[in-house]
C-alpha positions as CSV (number, residue, x, y, z in Angstrom):
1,X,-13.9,16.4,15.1
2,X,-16.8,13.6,14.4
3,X,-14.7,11.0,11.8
4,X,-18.7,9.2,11.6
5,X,-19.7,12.3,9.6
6,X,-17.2,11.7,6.8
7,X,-18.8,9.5,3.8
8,X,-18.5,9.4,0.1
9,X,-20.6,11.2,-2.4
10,X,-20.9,8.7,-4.9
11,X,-22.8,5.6,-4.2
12,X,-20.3,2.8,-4.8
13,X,-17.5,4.3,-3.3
14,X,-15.6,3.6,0.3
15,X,-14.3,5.4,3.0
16,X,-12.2,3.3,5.5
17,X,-11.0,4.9,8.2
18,X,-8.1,3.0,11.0
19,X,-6.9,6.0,14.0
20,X,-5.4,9.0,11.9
21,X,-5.2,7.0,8.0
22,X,-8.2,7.3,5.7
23,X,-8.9,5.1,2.5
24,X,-11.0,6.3,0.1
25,X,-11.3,3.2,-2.3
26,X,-13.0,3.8,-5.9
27,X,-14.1,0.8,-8.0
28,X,-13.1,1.3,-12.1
29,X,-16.7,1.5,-12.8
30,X,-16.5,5.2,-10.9
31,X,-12.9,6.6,-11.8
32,X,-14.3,9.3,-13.0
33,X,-15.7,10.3,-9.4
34,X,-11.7,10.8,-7.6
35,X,-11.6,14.3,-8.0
36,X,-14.8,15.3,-6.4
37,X,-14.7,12.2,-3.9
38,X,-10.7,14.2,-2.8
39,X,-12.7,17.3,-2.5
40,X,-15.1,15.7,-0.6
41,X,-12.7,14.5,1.8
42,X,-10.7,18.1,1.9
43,X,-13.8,20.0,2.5
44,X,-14.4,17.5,5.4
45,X,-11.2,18.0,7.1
46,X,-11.3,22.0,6.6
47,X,-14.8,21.3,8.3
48,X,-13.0,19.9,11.5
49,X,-10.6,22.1,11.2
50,X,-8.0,19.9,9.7
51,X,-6.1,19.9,6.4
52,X,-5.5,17.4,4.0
53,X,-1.8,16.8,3.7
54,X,-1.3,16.4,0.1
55,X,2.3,15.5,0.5
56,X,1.2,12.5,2.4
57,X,-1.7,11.3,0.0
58,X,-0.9,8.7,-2.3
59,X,-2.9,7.1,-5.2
60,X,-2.7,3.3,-6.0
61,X,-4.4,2.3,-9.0
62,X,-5.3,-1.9,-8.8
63,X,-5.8,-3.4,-12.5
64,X,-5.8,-7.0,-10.1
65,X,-3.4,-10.1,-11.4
66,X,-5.5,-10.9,-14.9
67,X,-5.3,-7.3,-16.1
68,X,-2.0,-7.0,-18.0
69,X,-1.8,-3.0,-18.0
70,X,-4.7,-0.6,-17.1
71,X,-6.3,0.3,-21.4
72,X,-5.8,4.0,-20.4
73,X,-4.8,5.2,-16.5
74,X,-6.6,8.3,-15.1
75,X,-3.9,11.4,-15.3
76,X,-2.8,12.1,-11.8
77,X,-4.7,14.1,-9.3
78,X,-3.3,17.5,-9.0
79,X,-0.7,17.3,-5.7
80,X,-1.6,13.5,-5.5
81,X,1.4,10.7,-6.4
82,X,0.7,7.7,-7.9
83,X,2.6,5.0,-6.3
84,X,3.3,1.2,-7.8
85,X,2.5,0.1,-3.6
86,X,1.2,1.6,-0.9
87,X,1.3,0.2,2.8
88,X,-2.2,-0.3,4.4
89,X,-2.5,-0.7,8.4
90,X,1.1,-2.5,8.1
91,X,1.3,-4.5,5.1
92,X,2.7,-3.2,1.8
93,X,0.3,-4.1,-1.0
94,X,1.2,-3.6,-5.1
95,X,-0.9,-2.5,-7.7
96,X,-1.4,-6.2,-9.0
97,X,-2.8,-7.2,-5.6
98,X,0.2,-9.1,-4.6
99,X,1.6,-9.0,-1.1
100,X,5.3,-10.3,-2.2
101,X,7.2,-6.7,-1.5
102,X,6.0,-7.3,1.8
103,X,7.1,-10.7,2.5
104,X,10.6,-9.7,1.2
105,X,10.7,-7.0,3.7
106,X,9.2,-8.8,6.6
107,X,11.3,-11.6,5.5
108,X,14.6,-9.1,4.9
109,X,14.2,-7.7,8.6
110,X,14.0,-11.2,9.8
111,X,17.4,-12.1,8.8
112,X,18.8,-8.7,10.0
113,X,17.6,-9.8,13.4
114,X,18.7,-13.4,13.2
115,X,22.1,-12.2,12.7
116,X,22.6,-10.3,15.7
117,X,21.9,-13.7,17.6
118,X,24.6,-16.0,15.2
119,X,27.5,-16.5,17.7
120,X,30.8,-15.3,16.7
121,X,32.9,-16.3,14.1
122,X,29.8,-18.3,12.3
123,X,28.2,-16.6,9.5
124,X,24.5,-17.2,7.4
125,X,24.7,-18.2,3.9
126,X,20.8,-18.3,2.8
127,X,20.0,-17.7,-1.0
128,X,16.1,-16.4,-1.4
129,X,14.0,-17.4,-4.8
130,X,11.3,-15.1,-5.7
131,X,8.8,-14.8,-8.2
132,X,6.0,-13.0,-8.3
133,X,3.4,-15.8,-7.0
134,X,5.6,-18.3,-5.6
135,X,8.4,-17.9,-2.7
136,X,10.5,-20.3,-1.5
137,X,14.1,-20.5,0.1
138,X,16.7,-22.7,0.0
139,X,18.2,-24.3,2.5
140,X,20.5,-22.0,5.5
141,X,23.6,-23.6,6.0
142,X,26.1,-22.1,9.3
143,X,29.7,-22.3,8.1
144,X,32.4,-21.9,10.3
């Protein structure tokens, strides 16, 4: 299997590839490509004797944080799921560019593991603001 021999067919377009995930990225100005750009990409892996795993692929449509809604979103690839946010090499990423599902996560698992290390009888009370462009926290108080 050669990964170096797998490129787009339409000028414009991206292929990213990180160990075993593969990001084909499409500007607006070619959504009209994604069909033949997945083909591409199957016909490649039956070429190496792989198979596209369908059930895996996911579609994330960015309209960025000035577009309101997408006029008129492309009808979903056969097989393919269009997802709201998608996690790329670690970091979950939503359709209006914004990181901030992430940070509550990271933030989320954070406090899971600061609790195991609260001696006993003491508990955490923190209270978390979040909006979409701006996080902050209040402050953590240990009550007895």
């Amino acid at each position: 299997m050669d990964a170096a021999d797998l490129h787009t067919t339409f000028p414009g377009n991206s292929i990213l590839k990180y160990a075993d995930d593969t990001y084909l990225i499409i500007p607006a100005s070619n959504i009209q490509t994604r069909a033949a750009e997945l083909q591409n990409v199957e016909h490649w892996a039956l070429t190496n004797k792989l198979k596209l795993n369908r059930m895996k692929t996911n579609e994330i449509i960015i309209a960025g944080s000035r577009n309101k809604s997408l006029n008129s979103p492309p009808p979903n690839l056969p097989g393919i799921e269009q997802v709201a946010s998608l996690k790329i090499l670690g970091v979950t990423i939503s359709n209006k560019l914004s990181v901030g599902e992430h940070v509550q996560q990271t933030v989320s698992r954070c406090a899971q593991s600061f609790h195991h290390f609260m001696p006993s009888g003491y508990s955490e009370i923190t209270a978390w603001k979040s909006t979409p462009y701006n996080w902050s926290s209040s402050p953590s108080f240990l009550a007895r």
